[in-house]
Every structure is written in C-alpha cells, then in structure tokens.
N, C-alpha and C positions, 0 to 999 in steps of 0.2 A: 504494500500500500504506500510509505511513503519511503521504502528503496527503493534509491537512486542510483542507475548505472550509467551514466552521463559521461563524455567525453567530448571535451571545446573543439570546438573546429573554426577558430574565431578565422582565420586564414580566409575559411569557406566562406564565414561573413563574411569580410571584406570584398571577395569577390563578389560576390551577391550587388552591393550597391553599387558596382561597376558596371552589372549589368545592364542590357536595352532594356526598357518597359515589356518588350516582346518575351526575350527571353527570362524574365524574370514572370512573367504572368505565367510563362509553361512551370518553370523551375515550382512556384506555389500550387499551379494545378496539381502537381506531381507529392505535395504533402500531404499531408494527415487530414487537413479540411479540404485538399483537394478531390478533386474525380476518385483517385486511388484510395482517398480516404472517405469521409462523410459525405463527399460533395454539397460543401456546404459554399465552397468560393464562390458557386453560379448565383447562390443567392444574392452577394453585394453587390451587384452588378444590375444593369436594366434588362428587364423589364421588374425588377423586385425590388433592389433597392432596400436589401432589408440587414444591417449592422446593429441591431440592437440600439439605436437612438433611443432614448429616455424611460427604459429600461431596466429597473434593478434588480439585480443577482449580489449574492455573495458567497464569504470563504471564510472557512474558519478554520485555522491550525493551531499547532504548538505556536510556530514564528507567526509573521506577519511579510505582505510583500511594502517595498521603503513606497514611500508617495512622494512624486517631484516636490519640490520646495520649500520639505521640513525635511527630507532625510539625506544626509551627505554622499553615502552610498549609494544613490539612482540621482547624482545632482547632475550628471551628464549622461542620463538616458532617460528618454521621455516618451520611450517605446512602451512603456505601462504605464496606463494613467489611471491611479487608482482613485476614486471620489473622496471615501474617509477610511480612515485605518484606526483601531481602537486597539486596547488592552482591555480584555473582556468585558466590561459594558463600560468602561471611561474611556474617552479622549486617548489615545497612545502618544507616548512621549519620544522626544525629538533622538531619532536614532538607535532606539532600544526595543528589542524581541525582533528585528529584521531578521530573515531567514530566505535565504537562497531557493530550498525548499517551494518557499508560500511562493515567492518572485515565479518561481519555473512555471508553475500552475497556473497563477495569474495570467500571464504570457500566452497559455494558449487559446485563453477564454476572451480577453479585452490586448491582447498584441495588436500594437497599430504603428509597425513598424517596418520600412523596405524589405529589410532580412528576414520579418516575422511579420506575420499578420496572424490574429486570434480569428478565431469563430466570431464574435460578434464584438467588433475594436472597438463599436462606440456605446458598450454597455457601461452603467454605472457601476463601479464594481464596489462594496462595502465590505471589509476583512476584521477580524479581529483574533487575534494573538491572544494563547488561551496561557500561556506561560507555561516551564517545564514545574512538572511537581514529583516529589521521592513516591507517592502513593496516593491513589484511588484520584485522580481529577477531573473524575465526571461530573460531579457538582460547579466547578467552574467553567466545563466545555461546557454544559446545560446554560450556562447564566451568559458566555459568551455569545451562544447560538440562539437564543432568546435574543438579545443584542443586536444583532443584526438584522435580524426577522422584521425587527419594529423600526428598522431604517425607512427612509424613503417617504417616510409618511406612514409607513406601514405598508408598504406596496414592496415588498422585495417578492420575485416571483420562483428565483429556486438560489440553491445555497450548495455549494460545494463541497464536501466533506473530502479531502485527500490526507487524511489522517487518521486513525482510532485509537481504541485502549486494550491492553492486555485483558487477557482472562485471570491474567496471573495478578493483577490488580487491582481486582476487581473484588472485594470487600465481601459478598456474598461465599457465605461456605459454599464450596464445591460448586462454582458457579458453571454454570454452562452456555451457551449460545441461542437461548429458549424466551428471546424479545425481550426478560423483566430486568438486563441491566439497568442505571438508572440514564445513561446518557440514550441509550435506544427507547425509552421508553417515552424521553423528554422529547426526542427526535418525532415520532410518530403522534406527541402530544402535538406538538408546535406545528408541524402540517399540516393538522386536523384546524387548528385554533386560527393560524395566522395563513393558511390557505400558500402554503411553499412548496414548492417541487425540493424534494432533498435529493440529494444523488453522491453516493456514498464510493469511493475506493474499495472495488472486493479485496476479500482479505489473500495473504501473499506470504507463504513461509511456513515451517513449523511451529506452532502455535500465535503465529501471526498476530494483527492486530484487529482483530476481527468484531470486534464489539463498535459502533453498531450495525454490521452488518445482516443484524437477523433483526432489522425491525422489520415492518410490515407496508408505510406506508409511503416508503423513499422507494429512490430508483439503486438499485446497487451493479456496480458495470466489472464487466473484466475485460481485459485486454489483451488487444490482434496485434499480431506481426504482420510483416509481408511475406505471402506465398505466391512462389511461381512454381506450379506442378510439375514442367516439362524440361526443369534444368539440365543442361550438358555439364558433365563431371568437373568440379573446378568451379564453375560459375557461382558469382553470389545472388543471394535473393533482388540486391540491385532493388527496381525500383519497382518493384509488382506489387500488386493487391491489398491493403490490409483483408485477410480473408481467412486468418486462421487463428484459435486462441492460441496464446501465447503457453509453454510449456510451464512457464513459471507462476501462471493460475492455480489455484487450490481447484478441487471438484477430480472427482474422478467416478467413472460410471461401475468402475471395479467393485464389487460388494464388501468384499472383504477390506479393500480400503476404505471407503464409505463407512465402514462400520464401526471401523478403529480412531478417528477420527468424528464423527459424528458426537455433534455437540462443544468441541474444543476448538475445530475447525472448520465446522461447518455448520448450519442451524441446526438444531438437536432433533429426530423423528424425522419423516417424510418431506418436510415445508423444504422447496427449493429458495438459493440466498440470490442466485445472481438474474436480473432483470435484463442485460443488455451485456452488448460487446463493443467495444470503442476502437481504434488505435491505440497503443500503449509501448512500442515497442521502436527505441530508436527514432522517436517523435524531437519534431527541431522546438526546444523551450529557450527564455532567455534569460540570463544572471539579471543580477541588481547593474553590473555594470556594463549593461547594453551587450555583450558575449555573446551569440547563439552557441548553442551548446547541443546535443541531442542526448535525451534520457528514455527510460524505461520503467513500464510499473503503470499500475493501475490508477497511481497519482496522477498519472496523466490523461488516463483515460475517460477518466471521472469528468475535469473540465470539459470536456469536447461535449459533452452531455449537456452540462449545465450552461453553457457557452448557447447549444441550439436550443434551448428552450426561451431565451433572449429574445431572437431569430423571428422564434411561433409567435410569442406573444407583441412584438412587436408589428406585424401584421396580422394580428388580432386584432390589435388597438387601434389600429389603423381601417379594418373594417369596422370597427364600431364608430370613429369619427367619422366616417364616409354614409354611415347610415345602410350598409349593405343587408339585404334581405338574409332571413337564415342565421344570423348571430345576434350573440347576447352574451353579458358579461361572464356567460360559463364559460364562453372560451380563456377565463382567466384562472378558471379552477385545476388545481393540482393535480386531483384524479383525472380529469380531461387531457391535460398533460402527458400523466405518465401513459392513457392508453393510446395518445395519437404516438408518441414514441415507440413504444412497445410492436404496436400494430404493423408499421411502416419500416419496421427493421425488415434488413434485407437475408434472406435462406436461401432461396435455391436463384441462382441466376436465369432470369427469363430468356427462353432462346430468339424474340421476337415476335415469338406470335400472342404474346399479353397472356398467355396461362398461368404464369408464375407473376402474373401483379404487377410484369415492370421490373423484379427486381435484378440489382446491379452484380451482385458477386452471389456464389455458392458458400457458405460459412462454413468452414470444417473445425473441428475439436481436435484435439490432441492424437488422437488417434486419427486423424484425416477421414473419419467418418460426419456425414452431413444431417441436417435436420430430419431426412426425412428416413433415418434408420435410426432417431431418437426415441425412449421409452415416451418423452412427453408427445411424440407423433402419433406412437399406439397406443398408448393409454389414456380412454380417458379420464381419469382419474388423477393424470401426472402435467399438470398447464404446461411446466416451465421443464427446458433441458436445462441438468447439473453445471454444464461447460459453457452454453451457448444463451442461457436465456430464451428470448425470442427471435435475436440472432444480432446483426451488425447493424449499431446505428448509422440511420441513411436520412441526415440534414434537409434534403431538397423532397426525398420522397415521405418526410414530416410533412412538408409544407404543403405537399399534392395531397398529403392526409386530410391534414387540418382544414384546407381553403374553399371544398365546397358545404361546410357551415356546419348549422347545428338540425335536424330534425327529429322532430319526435315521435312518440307510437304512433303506428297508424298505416293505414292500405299503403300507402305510397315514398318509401322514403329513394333516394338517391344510389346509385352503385357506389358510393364514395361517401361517406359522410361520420360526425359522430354525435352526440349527446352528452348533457349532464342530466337526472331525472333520479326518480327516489319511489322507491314499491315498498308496501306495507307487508307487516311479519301474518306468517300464514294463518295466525289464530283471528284475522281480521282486527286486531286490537291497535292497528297503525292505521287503520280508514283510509287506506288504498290498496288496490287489487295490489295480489299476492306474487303476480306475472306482469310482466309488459311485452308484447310484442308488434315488433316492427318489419313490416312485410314490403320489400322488395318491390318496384314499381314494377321493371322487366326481368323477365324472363331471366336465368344465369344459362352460362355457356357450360355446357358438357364437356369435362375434363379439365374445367379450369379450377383455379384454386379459390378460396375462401380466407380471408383471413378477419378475425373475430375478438376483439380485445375486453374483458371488461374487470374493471378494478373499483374498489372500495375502500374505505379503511377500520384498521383495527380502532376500537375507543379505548382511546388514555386518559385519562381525567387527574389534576391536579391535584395534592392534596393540598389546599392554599389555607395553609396556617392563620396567615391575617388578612385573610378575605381582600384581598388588594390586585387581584388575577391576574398576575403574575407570577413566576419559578422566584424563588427567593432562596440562598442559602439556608439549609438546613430542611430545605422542605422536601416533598418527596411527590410521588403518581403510581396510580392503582390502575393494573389493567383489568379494564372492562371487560377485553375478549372481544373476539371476531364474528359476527354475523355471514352466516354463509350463506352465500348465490350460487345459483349457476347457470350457466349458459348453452344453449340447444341451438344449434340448427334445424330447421324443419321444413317441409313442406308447406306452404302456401295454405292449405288447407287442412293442415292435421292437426289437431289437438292433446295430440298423446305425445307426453316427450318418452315414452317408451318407444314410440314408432319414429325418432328423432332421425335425422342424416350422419350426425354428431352432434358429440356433446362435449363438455368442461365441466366435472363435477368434483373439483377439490375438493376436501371438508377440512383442510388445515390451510390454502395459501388464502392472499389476499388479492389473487390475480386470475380470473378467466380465459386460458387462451385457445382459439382455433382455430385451425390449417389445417385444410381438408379438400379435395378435389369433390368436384359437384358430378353426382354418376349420371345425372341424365338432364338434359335443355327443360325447364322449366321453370315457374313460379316458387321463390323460398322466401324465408321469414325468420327472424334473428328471436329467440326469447329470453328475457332475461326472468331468473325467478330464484324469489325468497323462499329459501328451503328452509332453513333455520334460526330460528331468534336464541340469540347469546345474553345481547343488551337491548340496545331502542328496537321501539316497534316500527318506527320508520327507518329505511337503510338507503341514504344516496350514492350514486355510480358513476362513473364514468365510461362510455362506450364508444367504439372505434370499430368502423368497419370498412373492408376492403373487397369488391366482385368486379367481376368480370358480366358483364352486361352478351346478352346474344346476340 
C-alpha cells in the first residue's frame, strides 16, 4: 500500500520538456491516464473538457504533500497545487509532516505539469497529515478524515486513502479484518454521513496494512502492470497494456492460501476486499522537488480512482447547470459513484462488434486467467473476483456510463443508464414495495453481454458522547450491519426471480455485480430487491447498467 519502489529518471524529465507538443501528447497518451492506461487524457481535451475545475477531492496520510508558498521544499515546483494542507483537523505548519510519499500520490491525481499531468490537474485537492504514532492511530486518522470530508463547504466528493494501519496495532484482542476496526468503521460512517466516495490502497505484503481495507462502503483498488502477451525472448514489457494484476497484490484464488491468511490479510469469511484494478506498476509520480520519478504499489493506484471520480462529477455538475433532462443531484451521490465505476471497468476486450460493451483490454490475474473463468462469473452467489474486482478502471468508459443520466423504475429505461432510489424491507414496515424493476425499452442483442452494478451501504452510527455530531477523540461507532439486496436479470415478463437469466445474490458483500451474455434477442428487465432487513426498513442504492440494444 504505501511501498514505494520508485526510481528518478529526472534525465527522462528533462527530456520530456524538450519535447514538440506532438510528441509529448503521444509520450502522455502512452501513460497511466493515457489510452494504455485509464484513458482518461481524451477526457481534457474537446469535445469534454473535463479536469476537474471546482471540484473537491482529498488525501489523507501519515505525511502530507508541501503546498506552493508556505512550504520550502515545493518552493520551485508548482506542478502540484495543492488548495489547503492540515495537520489532522488544524491548519499545518510551515514545513512540517511533508512526505514524499503524500507529494507522489498527489501528483497523479491534480499533476498539472509538462512532465506530469494528473487525472484531473484542476481538482481542489484538501490533504491532511495524520502524524506518525508508537501505537493504535486510528483515533486521529478518524479525526483527520472527518477533517477533510467537511472541507469545501462540505462538498468534498471522494478522498484518497494510500495509507492504512497494522492489524498488529490494532488495540482489539485478536483483531481480525471483519469491518469493526475503528478507523474502517469511521470510514464507512463518514461516507454514509458526509456523502464521499472513499477509495482505499488494497493491502500489499505479509500482514500488510490492510485495515481499512475491509470496510464496506469505499472503493478498495489493486494494481496493473503492463502486459504484452506475445513477447520475443529478451524483450521488455516496454510500453503495453496496463492489463494484468500486478504479482505483488494480496488475493489469491488458491484455497489453501485463502484460508491461511483469511482475516489477517484478507477480509475474514467469504466478503471479497478489492472493488477495482488501476495502474500501479512503474506509474511516472512527482517528488516535492519537481523530479518525475516512477513508482509502484497500490498507492498509486488508488489516486487514479479518486482523481476520475473528479472527472464524473464534474460533468455532473455541469449537466445540472445546463439544466439537462434525466439528472438530479444523485449524480453526486457516493453509491452512484462507486457503481458507475465498478460497472464500466473494463474484462474482456471487445473485438468490434459491441458484444463485450466496448470494452478496451482483457484483464488477467496473476495467473493470466480472465474474468470470465472467474468463480464471481459462475457463481452466483460470488459478485466480486478475489484478484480483479470488476476489472480495470476505464476513465472515459465512466463517463459513457454516467452521461446518459438518471432513470427510474419503469417500462422504458435506456441501454445505458443509472439511478439513485431506495425499496422498503420485505415485512412492508419501510412503505415501499419490496422490488423495483426497470425494464429495458429495446429489445437486447443475442450473445451480447450485460453488465449490472448495484451497491448500498453498511450502517455505522456514531457513538456521539456530546451530542455535537461529530467523531471527537475518545469516542467510538456501533455497526449496525448490512441490509441485503439482490439483483436479477429477467425477462420482460417474468415474475419469478426463480425463473431469472441471472442473478447476484450475496448475503455478506455490499456490492451486486452482473456479466452475463443474453441467450436469446428479446425484451429484459433489471430487478432490484430487498431480501433482508438487518437495520432500516428503508434501504437506498445505487445502480448502473450496461446492454447492448438489437
């Protein structure tokens, strides 16, 4: 998570701002947020025009990255421009808790520099430096990550995490990786309360830093190298594909290692941790003193996530200023978020004729096997693969997610579209039906794919000492527990989710996913449904979906 295997090639910069506009535009197409990466470069450019202008994101680590004009260390690089920088919820002082580290990550999120350009250069970025401590300091990551949450006005829309905490410091006897640390717990509180996309560094190593990677209602990423499948002997990976997880990811589909590890380093029982796959691997970051450098690890991977979420919501904003038909300020909601991301990662690469969605690369795992010889492809019972997630975040095919809007239940929705909406618990005690579904305008194409997104969240609740609704030192949060959905494909006219196409029928994630080829040209219908009440009898969703039209 926050190993660093980084080596300058400051040379390389130098050459970099030597070169033509031409060749320097291929040289970026060619990185991490280019073609070969997220393809998210298409985005700043016309016809979209979309950098994250006014915007807020943030970061919280151990360090902090320097801000022009109070810190000595970035007084001559102006290629990160960071908004405010704190020391966990005060002001940070001139020069102190700077880390190279926070700088690198910064860099790939708001980089607005010749050699470097971030995912979204013109976001506001808000950091705060949680400081190093001998033991347990998730009480003050809690109070830093609160902190920033409330920046902006209160409008920060996702938050970085490229850092965690031991298990080994974790205060709890015999702790394990089963959501109720206290910093994953304050994590999935604060998403829910203050409406934040989180997006966490999967964890990386033997007993890693894996806390809070088993919350429930963040994005948690791991990280791609670049693969070229067809190398002649000698040759290196060079400049191919981010398209395969990196070796140095936790997760393994093995049982017997699965099993030995389970709970230590991995979330404890069946609940898969990792949500997505980023670049991570050999990614160009920048020092405090203007450097490009390239490093490694899931610290890096993580920004490029939160970086596109910038991206969305900033032509979000922008169709809500314009007054465009189909949106509503759901498009600012978290859960909406995590499932247009989710949804729009890219699995098998389309060969051209739209059956695979569009998408860009085939995503392999460590074993060079793909999504669709994954147990979460045969089973439905299993949403999320161990290695892979949903698969490879895909920036631009966000954006073809998110942009034809919002509709709701009903005969007629769009081949492209998603929701925010909320179904009552099945004992009728929440006074909304117990199902929703949304049925398909045309016809789907036979033998094309499906892709099916729906996510919710676990409820964390405060335990707020002095009624002041706010995390205060010393205080603590009681989990509620998970209200379970589940998601069906169906026919147009069926009623029975026994008689379903497919289905998603977790009973431990927080996440519905489906990818599934359509076996025959006709009429289908998406259903979302309240299987079980934990806590509230009302339960709100998030939903994202993907067809192929006939």
């Amino acid at each position: 998570m926050i190993k660093t295997t980084a080596w300058v090639f400051g040379a390389l910069g130098a050459m970099w701002l030597g070169l033509t506009p031409v060749a320097l535009s291929n040289l970026m197409q060619q990185s991490s947020i280019g073609e070969l990466g997220i393809d998210a470069l298409k985005l700043h450019g016309p016809p979209y025009n979309l950098t994250g202008r006014k915007i807020a994101i943030g970061q919280v680590e151990i360090g902090r990255p320097g801000q022009f004009g109070i810190d000595k260390a970035v007084s001559r690089n102006r290629g990160v421009s960071v908004m405010r920088v704190f020391f966990r919820n005060v002001p940070a002082k001139v020069n102190v808790n700077l880390d190279p580290h926070a700088q690198n990550v910064a860099s790939i999120m708001i980089g607005n520099d010749k050699a470097l350009q971030g995912v979204a250069p013109d976001a506001r970025l808000y950091a705060s430096a949680v400081g190093l401590m001998k033991r347990n300091g998730q009480p003050e990551e809690c109070l830093s990550t609160q902190h920033v949450a409330q920046q902006n006005g209160g409008d920060v829309r996702a938050i970085n995490f490229s850092f965690g905490e031991s298990l080994r410091e974790d205060p709890r006897p015999q702790a394990v990786l089963d959501g109720n640390a206290l910093l994953t717990q304050c994590l999935d509180w604060s998403a829910r309360v203050h409406d934040v996309v989180y997006v966490v560094a999967g964890n990386q190593g033997k007993g890693g830093i894996p806390i809070p990677t088993d919350n429930f209602n963040g994005v948690n990423v791991a990280f791609s190298s670049r693969y070229r499948p067809n190398l002649e002997a000698g040759e290196s990976q060079g400049l191919g594909l981010f398209s395969k997880v990196d070796f140095a990811n936790l997760g393994d589909t093995v049982s017997s290692f699965a099993s030995r590890v389970s709970g230590i380093e991995n979330n404890i029982g069946p609940r898969r941790a990792i949500s997505l796959v980023a670049p991570g691997n050999g990614v160009p970051i920048m020092n405090p003193d203007g450097k490009v450098t390239r490093g490694s690890g899931t610290s890096f991977a993580a920004p490029h996530v939160t970086a596109t979420v910038a991206l969305l919501q900033e032509h979000g904003d922008r169709q809500l200023r314009t007054r465009q038909p189909n949106w509503s300020t759901d498009s600012r909601r978290h859960e909406v978020m995590k499932a247009i991301l989710m949804n729009s990662a890219d699995k098998i690469k389309d060969s051209g004729d739209g059956l695979f969605l569009g998408m860009s690369r085939t995503l392999l795992n460590k074993a060079n096997q793909d999504w669709l010889t994954s147990d979460a492809y045969q089973d439905r019972i299993i949403p999320l693969d161990m290695q892979m997630g949903t698969g490879h975040l895909n920036a631009f095919r966000a954006y073809l997610q998110l942009s034809p809007g919002q509709f709701g239940p009903g005969p007629a929705i769009p081949p492209i579209g998603w929701d925010y909406r909320s179904v009552g618990a099945p004992s009728g005690t929440g006074k909304l039906p117990a199902f929703r579904d949304y049925v398909l305008e045309r016809p789907l194409k036979a033998g094309s794919f499906v892709s099916l997104t729906l996510v919710w969240d676990r409820v964390v609740e405060l335990k707020d000492l002095n009624n002041n609704g706010e995390f205060d030192l010393g205080e603590g949060f009681e989990d509620k527990g998970l209200n379970n959905l589940d998601l069906y494909l169906m026919r147009a006219d069926e009623m029975d989710t026994g008689k379903s196409i497919d289905a998603s029928i977790s009973e431990v994630d927080s996440v519905e996913h489906i990818f599934f080829p359509i076996p025959q040209t006709g009429r289908y219908k998406i259903r979302v449904v309240y299987r079980q009440q934990v806590n509230q009898p009302v339960q709100s969703y998030g939903l994202a979906w993907w067809t192929v039209p006939n």
